[in-house]
C-alpha positions, 0 to 999 in steps of 0.5 A: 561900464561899457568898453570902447574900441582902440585906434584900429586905422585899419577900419579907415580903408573900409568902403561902401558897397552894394551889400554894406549895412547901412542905418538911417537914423531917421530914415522918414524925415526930411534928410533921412528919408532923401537918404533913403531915396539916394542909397536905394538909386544907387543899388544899396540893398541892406538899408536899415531904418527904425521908426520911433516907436521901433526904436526911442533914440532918446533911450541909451540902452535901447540904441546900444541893444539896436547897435550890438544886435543889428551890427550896422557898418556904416550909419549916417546920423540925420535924426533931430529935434527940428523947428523954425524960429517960434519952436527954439523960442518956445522949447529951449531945454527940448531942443538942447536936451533931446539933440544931445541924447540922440546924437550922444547915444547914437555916436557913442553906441557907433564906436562901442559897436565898431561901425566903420564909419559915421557921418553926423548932420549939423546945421548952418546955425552953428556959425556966429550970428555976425560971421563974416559971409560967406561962412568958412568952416574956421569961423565955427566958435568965433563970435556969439550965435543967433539967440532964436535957435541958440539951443539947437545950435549949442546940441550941433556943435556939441555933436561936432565936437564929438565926432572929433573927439572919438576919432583923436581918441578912438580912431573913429572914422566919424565925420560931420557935415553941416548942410544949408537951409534944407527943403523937399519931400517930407517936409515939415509944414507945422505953422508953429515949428516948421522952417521959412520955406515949407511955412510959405509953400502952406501960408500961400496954398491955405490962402489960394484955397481959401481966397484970401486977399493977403499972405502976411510974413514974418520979418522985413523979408530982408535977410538972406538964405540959402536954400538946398534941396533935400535930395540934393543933400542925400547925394552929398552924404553918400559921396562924402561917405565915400570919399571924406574922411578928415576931422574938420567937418564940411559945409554942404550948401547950394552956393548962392542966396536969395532975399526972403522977400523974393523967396515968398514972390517964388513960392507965390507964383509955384501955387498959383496965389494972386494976391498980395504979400504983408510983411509983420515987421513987428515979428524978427527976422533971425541972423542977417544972412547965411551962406554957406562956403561949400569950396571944400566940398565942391573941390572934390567935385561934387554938385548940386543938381535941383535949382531952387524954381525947380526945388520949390515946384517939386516941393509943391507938388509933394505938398499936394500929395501928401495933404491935398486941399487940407493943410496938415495937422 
């Protein structure tokens, strides 16, 4: 059996520097390749990232060989099973068992390794689907959750609940985050399990391409999201690893919403489509509203920089870049 570290608070004064181990897991995602981008801004020069097929996170042993053999200081956890709505529906035991074995073997092989500090990413979808709006961090567990993303969201808690618990019984400096609707460079653009806004930036680009008349969504465009763009997150990760150290995880959103329906009229205009928008009311529309209540964040005096006109059009363009006039596989 393994052995686990004692309560060391001494760990606890331990900051980043230029020359600090750092891993990303998942590095050439969404949010792990944004982090990429952040630490290598600001000068960090011994960034650590290993793909799939370097490393399966999935494998126990395998991360526990990756942590005794690397030695990582510091480690920011932003590897995941992701999908919108269609792929929570379809793949429940995917979505709940691989999140629990990635974040379970990557916080517990953090403390068996003596990493210095961890920062775990979560997801707004943990809050009840009928929370009160804005959503404070206390309202975590206190009604039912949405039932289409479900199984994602119990993993998240489950991963939550276990930084909390290393650090009441390990001493761990491990700390959660839990970041809003996320967009950006590297986005995934899977028709079949991507998020609301990449799925729009493809739906309207594949239409203008092809001349199509209409783009047909899903829901009413009613409901309400918050949207935050991917680099702006990375920066929240490295200041909060920098300057949070409490056992009460942190929101980390944009500070305001927009109707779905207006977002499909934003992406619309960014590609350059001209016709018309259909709404499938037959198709759900998820929770009513997500907003996140970032006070405590933005107390400490950080800030988001990319407006969401802005974020879109970057988003757009790197959609471009990557796939061109074919739409991605």
């Amino acid at each position: 059996m393994l052995e686990l570290r004692p309560w060391d608070p001494l760990g606890w004064r331990v900051q980043l520097d230029k020359n600090s181990r750092i891993y990303v897991a998942g590095h050439r995602g969404l949010v792990g390749s944004a982090l990429w981008r952040a630490l290598q801004a600001e000068g960090f020069n011994h960034l650590i990232g290993r793909t799939h097929a370097e490393l399966d996170l999935l494998d126990a042993k395998a991360v526990a060989e990756f942590y005794a053999t690397v030695r990582p200081e510091f480690v920011f956890v932003a590897a995941a099973k992701v999908g919108g709505i269609l792929a929570n529906n379809n793949h429940p035991a995917q979505f709940l068992f691989e999140n629990l074995q990635i974040q379970n073997n990557l916080i517990h092989g953090a403390n068996v390794a003596g990493v210095q500090k961890l920062l775990f990413l979560g997801s707004s979808c943990i809050y009840p689907k009928h929370a009160p709006q804005p959503l404070k961090e206390e309202y975590l567990l206190s009604g039912p959750l949405e039932a289409t993303n479900e199984w994602y969201a119990v993993a998240k808690i489950a991963g939550i609940k276990m930084c909390q618990a290393y650090r009441r019984q390990y001493g761990c400096d491990f700390i959660s985050a839990m970041p809003t609707n996320m967009y950006g460079p590297n986005d995934n653009y899977d028709l079949q399990n991507s998020h609301v806004l990449p799925a729009l930036i493809r739906k309207f680009h594949e239409a203008k391409v092809s001349g199509k008349a209409e783009v047909v969504c899903w829901g009413t465009g009613a409901p309400l999201r918050e949207f935050l763009y991917a680099d702006d997150l990375a920066r929240a990760c490295v200041f909060l690893m920098r300057n949070y150290s409490d056992e009460q995880f942190i929101n980390v959103g944009f500070g305001s919403d927009v109707a779905i329906k207006e977002l499909a009229e934003q992406v619309k205009h960014a590609v350059g489509f001209t016709g018309k928008i259909v709404w499938d009311t037959s198709k759900p529309d998820g929770t009513p509203r997500k907003l996140m209540d970032s006070s405590r964040l933005l107390a400490l005096g950080w800030r988001p920089q990319v407006s969401l006109e802005q974020g879109i059009r970057l988003a757009y363009e790197d959609f471009l870049k990557r796939f061109g006039k074919q739409p991605p596989r």
